[in-house]
C-alpha positions in Angstrom: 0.0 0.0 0.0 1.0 3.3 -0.8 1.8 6.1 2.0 0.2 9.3 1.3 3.5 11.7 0.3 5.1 9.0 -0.5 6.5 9.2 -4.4 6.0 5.7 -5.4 7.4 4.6 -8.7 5.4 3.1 -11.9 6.6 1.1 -15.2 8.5 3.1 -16.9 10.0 5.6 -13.1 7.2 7.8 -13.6 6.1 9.5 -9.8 2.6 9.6 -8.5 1.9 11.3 -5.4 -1.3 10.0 -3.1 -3.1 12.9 -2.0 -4.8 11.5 0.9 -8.3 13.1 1.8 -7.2 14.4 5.4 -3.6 15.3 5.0 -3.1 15.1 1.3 -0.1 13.7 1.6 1.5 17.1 1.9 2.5 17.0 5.8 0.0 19.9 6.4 -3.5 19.9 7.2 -6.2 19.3 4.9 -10.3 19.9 5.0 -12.1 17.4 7.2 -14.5 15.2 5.5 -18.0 16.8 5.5 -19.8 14.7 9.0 -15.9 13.2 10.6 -16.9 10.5 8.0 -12.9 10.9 7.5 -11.5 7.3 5.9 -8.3 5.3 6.6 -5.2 7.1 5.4 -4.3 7.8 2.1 -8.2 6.9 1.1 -11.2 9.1 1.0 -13.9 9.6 3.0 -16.1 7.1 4.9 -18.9 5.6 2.7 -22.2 3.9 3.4 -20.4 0.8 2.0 -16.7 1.4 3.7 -15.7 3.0 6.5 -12.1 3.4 5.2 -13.6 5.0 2.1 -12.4 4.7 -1.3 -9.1 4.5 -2.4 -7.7 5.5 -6.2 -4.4 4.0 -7.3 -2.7 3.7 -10.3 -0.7 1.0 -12.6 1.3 1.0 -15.8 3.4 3.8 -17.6 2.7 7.8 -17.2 4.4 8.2 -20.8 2.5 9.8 -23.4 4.6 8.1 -25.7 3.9 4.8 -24.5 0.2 5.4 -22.2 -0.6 2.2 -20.2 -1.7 3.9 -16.9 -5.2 2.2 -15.5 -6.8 4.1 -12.5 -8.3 1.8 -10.0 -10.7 2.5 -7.5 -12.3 0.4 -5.1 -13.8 0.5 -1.7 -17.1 2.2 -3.1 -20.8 1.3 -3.0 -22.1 -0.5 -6.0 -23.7 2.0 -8.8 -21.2 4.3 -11.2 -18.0 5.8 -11.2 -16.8 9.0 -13.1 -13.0 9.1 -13.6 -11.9 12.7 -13.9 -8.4 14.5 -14.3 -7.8 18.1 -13.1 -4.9 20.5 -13.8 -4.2 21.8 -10.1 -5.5 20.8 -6.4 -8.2 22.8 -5.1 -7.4 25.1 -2.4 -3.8 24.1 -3.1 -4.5 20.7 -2.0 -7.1 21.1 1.1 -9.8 19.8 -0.9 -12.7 21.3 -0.1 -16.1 19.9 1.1 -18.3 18.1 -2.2 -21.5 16.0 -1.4 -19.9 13.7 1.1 -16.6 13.5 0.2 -13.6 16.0 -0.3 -12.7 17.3 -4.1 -9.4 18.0 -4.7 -8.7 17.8 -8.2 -9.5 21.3 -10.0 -10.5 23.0 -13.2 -9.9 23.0 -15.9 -11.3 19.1 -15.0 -12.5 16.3 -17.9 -14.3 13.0 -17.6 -12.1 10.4 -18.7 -15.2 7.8 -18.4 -17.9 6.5 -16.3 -18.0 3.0 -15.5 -20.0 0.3 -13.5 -19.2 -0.4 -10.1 -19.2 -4.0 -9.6 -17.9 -5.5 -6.4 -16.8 -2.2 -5.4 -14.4 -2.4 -8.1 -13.6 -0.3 -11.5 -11.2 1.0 -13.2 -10.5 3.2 -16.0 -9.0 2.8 -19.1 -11.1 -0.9 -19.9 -10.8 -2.4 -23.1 -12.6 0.1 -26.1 -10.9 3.0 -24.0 -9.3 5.9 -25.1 -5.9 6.1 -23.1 -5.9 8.6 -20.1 -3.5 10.2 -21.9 -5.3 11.0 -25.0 -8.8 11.3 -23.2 -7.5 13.8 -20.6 -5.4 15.4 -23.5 -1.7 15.6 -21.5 0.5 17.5 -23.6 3.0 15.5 -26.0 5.6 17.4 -23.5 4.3 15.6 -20.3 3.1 17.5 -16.9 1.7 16.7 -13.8 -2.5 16.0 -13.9 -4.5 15.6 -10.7 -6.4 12.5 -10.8 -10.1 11.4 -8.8 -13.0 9.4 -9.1 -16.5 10.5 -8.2 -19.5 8.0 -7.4 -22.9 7.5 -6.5 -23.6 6.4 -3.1 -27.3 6.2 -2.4 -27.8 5.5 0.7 -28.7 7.5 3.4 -25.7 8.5 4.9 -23.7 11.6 5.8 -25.4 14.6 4.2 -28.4 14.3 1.4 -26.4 14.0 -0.9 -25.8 10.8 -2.9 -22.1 10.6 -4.3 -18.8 10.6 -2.3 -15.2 10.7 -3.6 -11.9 9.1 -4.1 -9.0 10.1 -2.4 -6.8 12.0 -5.5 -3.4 11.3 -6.7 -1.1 13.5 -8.5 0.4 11.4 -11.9 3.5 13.1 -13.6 3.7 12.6 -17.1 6.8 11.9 -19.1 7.0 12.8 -22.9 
């Protein structure tokens, strides 16, 4: 498992940084989950179905030369997932309070994909997928992209709301 602040290394030495929900992996203080529903470290907050929340990782190669990266996320009720990539944390990477989760990952923001939750499972890029790459249009130069998933969570739980959030993690692309 990956610590939050850690720099943890993919296929081809690309860095991702876990930006946990609490401390964003930043040593400093981050916004508290919207009820204390705060989640197990490096995850984000509490859910109906988890009470270490969800938790968004990543596989393959950050290369936009050679795009394998996959974005998992599991921990999260059954129902659908959206897979968005930002260009910057929010509130320099506090989050801030969306629904019943924390958003950190900022605008300009773009779906990558929704997919079926199954198991408490998905992941994006599946088969028939556009790269994350060439969906979330990285540059050809590389850069850093913020990285979250978004899904429903209907039961009655924390506010009214029905969705929660992934923790985020901060991918930096090579050429």
């Amino acid at each position: 498992m990956t610590v939050p602040g850690q720099l943890p290394r993919l296929g081809g030495g690309e860095q991702i940084t876990v930006l946990d929900q609490t401390s964003h992996g930043l040593d400093r203080p981050g916004t508290q989950c919207p009820c204390g529903n705060n989640g197990a470290s490096g995850h984000g907050c509490a859910n109906s179905a988890n009470p270490n929340g969800a938790l968004l990782t990543a596989t393959g190669t950050a290369s936009v030369a050679n795009d394998s990266l996959v974005l998992h996320s599991t921990g999260m009720s059954n129902g659908t997932v959206l897979f968005f990539e930002g260009s910057s944390m929010l509130s320099a990477g506090a989050g801030a309070i969306f629904d019943d989760g924390l958003r950190c990952a900022t605008s300009p923001t773009i779906r990558l994909g929704t997919k079926i939750v199954a198991g408490g499972s998905a992941q994006y890029p599946i088969a028939g997928d556009a790269s994350i790459s060439t969906k979330g249009l990285v540059p050809v130069i590389g850069g850093t992209r913020i990285y979250q998933a978004w899904y429903r969570d209907s039961a009655a739980y924390c506010t009214a709301s029905t969705s929660n959030l992934t923790n985020a993690i901060s991918v930096l692309w090579k050429p």
